[in-house]
N, C-alpha and C positions, 0 to 999 in steps of 0.2 A: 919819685912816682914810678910806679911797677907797671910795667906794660904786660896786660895779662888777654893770652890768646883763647878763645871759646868759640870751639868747633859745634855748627847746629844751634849758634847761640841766639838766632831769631824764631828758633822753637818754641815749644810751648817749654818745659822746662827751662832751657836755655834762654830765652827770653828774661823770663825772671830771675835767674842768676847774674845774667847783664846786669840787670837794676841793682842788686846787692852790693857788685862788685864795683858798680858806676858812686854807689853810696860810701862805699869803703874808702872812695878818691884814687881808683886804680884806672891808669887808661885800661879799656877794652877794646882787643880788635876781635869782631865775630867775623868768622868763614861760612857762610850757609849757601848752599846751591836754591834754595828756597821750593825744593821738592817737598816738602812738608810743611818747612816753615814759612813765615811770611813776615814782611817786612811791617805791618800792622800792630803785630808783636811788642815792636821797639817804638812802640808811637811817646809811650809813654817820655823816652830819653833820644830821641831820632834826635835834637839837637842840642845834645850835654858836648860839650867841648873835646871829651876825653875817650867819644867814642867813633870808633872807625866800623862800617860796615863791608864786607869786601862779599860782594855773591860771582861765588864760582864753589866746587867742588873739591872736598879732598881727594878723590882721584887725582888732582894736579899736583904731581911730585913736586914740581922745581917751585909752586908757588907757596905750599904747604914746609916745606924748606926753607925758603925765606921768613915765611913767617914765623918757625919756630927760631930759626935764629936770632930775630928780630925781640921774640917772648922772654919775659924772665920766669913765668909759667904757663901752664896749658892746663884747660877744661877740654877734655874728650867728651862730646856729644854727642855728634853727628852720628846717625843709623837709621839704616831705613825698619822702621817701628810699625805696628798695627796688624793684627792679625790679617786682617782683610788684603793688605800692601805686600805684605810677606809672602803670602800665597799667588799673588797675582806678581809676583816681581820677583822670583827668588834668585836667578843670575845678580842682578843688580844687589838683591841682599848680601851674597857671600862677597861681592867686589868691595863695597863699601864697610859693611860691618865688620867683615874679615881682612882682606888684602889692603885696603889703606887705611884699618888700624894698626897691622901691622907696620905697617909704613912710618906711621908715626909714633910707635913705639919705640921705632930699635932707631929715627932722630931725634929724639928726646933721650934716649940712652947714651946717644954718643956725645951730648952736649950735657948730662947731668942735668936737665932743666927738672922742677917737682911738675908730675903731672896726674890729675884726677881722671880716672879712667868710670866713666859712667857703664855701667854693668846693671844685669836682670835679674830678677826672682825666677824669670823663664829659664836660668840653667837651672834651677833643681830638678826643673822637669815633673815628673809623676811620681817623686820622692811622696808618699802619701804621710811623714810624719810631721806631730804639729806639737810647736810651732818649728820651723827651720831654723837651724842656726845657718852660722859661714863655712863649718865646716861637714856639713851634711851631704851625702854622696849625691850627685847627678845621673836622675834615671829618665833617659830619651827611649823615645817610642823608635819605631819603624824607621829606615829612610824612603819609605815608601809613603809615606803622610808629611807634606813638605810645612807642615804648619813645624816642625821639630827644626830647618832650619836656622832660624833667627838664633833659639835656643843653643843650638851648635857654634854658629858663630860666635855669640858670645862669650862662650863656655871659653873658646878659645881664647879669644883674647883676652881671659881669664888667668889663662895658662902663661901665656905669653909675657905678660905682663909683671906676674910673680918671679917667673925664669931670669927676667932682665933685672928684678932687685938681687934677685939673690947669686946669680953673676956678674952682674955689672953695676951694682948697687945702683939701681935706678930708684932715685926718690918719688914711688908711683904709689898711689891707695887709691884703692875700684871701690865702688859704689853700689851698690844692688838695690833698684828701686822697686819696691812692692807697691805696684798699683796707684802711682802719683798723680794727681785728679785737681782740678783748679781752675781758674778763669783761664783763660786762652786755650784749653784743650777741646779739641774739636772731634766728632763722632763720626768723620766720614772714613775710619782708618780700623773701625772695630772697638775704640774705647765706649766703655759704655754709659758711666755715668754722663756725658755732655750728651750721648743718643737716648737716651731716658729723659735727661730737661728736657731736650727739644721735642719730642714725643708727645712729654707732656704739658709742655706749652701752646702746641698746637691742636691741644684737645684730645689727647690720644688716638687709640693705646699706646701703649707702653709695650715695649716688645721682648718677651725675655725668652732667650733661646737656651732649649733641654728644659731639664725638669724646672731650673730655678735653687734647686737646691746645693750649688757650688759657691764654696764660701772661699772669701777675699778680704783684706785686707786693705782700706783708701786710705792714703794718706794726701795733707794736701801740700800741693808744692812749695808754699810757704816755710812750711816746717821741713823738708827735705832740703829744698835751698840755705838753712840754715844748718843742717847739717854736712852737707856738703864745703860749706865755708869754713866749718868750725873742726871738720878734719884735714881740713890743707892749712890749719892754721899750728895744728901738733904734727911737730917731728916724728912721734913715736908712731904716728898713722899708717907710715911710709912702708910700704911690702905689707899691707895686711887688708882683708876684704871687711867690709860691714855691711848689713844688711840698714836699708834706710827706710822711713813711712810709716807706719801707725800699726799698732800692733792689737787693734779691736775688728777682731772678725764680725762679717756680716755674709746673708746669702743672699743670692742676682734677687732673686726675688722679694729678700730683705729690703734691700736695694731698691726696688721698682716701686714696692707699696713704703717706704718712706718720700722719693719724690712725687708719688702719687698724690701723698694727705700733703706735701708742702706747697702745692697745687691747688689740688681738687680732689678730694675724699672718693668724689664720686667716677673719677676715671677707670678706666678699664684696663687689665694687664692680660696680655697674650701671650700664650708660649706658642712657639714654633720650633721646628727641629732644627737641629745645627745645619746637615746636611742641606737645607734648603737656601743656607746662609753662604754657606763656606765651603759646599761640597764636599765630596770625598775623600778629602785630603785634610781634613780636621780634626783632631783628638781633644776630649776634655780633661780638663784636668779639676778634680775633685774640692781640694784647698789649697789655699797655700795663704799661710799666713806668718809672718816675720819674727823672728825671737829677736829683741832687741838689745839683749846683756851687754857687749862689746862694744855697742857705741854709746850706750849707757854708761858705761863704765870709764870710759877711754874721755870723752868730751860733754856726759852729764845730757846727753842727747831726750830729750821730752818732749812727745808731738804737744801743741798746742791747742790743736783745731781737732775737734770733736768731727763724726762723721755730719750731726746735722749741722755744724758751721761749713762744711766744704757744701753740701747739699744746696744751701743758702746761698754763696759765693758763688756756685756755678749758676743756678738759680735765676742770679744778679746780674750774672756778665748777659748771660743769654737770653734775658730780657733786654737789656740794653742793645745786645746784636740785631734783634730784630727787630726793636723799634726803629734805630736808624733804617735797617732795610726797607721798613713800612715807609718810613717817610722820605724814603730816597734821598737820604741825605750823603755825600761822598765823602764824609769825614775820613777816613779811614785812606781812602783811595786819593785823595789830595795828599796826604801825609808822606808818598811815596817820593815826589819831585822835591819834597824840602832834604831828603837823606841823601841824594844824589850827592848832593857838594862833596862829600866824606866818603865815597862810594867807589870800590869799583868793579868794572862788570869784566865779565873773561872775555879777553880779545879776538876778534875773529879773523878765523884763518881760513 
């Protein structure tokens, strides 16, 4: 049995890589500072045998170190995510996203471990050509508009990561997720599909900020999850970027009047300006949507899930989130003291 390390893995993405990996019969140890993520997450497998929860931070060198040493692979996750987080955090973003992925790039170099480097569609930046491939240039606005951080960090560890295979043959393949959308992703962060269900389960509106007319790409994490497995499972992956998620464009406002009619026909959608949202420090970006050739080609890569089954799916969860809320039930919150046994928290000093 493979002990496989997943950084962020009580995330929403991460989370459900947990599950795959837990199905696969691999122990999993996840690292989550639980800044974003939440131990709720893992309710589904909080008591599978094979899995270890440890919440502290990859800023911890010496613990981050043991742990890879301990891995016979690594899931790179962990980032601080969300347009809304990024602009309100960005010290914290360049520490995390940049300096302790580097961190754990060049110890997993020195010890040959394969490791999956999760990466963004955010480094193309305002690339305005469609669809994107992997090898499309990166065009960043301003550094005067700190929404283009996040996208800079990761560009890097972009760089960094390709550098290390191609001098220290590091068994590494990055991932670039376009717009990954599914049960456990939550809307207090700037994602929008889970802030559109909730919107529109509470009777609206529906809130769609700028014209509406910027189109995206949802894929849903099921089928990314599955992609993400099935390129750490080929050798030939290793030093090469894929773009990962569903390659059927849609516009926000696409977007608002389809969870609208899966609803309520009759709900309302509102636009508001960004500025009012994000302030002055926000740039739009027009499209972006995923050329999939490469992992198509490489692993046979086929989203499964249509946009109206993710629509459905989140739909689903977030009915069920707020029923329990309604009826004050602490399922979720009870869940937290049965993970403890397997658990550990960062020591205080």
């Amino acid at each position: 049995m493979r002990t496989i390390l997943v950084t962020g893995g009580a995330g929403f993405i991460g989370s459900h890589l947990v599950e795959a990996l837990l199905g696969d019969g691999q122990r999993v140890v996840v690292l989550d500072d639980l800044s974003t993520g939440r131990l709720e997450n893992l309710q589904n497998v909080q008591n599978h045998p094979n899995l270890e929860v440890i919440v502290d931070t990859i800023l911890n060198g010496s613990l981050v170190e043991e742990l890879i040493d301990d891995a016979d692979e690594v899931y790179h996750l962990a980032a601080v995510v969300g347009v809304k987080l990024i602009l309100e955090e960005p010290e914290r973003t360049v520490a995390v996203n940049s300096e302790a992925t580097a961190t754990i790039l060049r110890l997993v170099a020195a010890r040959s471990k394969p490791i999956f480097l999760a990466s963004t569609s955010e480094v193309y930046g305002k690339n305005a050509k469609t669809p994107l491939n992997e090898d499309d240039d990166c065009v960043f606005g301003p550094t005067s508009k700190g929404r283009w951080i996040y996208a800079c960090t990761k560009a890097l560890d972009d760089h960094l990561a390709l550098a290390f295979y191609r001098q220290r043959g590091l068994p590494v393949t990055v991932g670039r997720f376009f717009n990954t959308v599914g049960p456990r992703q939550v809307g207090q962060y700037g994602m929008v599909l889970p802030r559109f269900a909730d919107q529109a389960l509470a009777g609206g509106p529906l809130l769609v900020y700028g014209d509406g007319l910027q189109v995206r790409s949802f894929g849903h994490v099921a089928d990314v999850v599955r992609g993400i497995v099935g390129l750490m499972a080929c050798p030939s992956a290793s030093g090469q970027v894929f773009n990962l998620g569903n390659d059927h464009p849609v516009s926000i406002r696409g977007l608002a009047e389809k969870v609208a009619h899966a609803v309520d026909p009759r709900l309302h959608i509102k636009h508001i300006p960004y500025n009012q949202v994000y302030g002055s420090e926000f740039e739009d970006i027009r499209c972006r949507v995923p050329d999939l050739t490469r992992v198509r080609e490489l692993i046979g890569y086929q989203p499964q899930k249509s946009l109206d089954d993710i629509i459905h799916d989140v739909l689903a969860w977030r009915r069920q989130v707020r029923t329990e809320q309604h009826d004050q039930t602490s399922a979720l919150t009870e869940a937290k003291p049965k993970a403890r046994s397997k658990m550990r928290l960062p020591a205080v000093t």
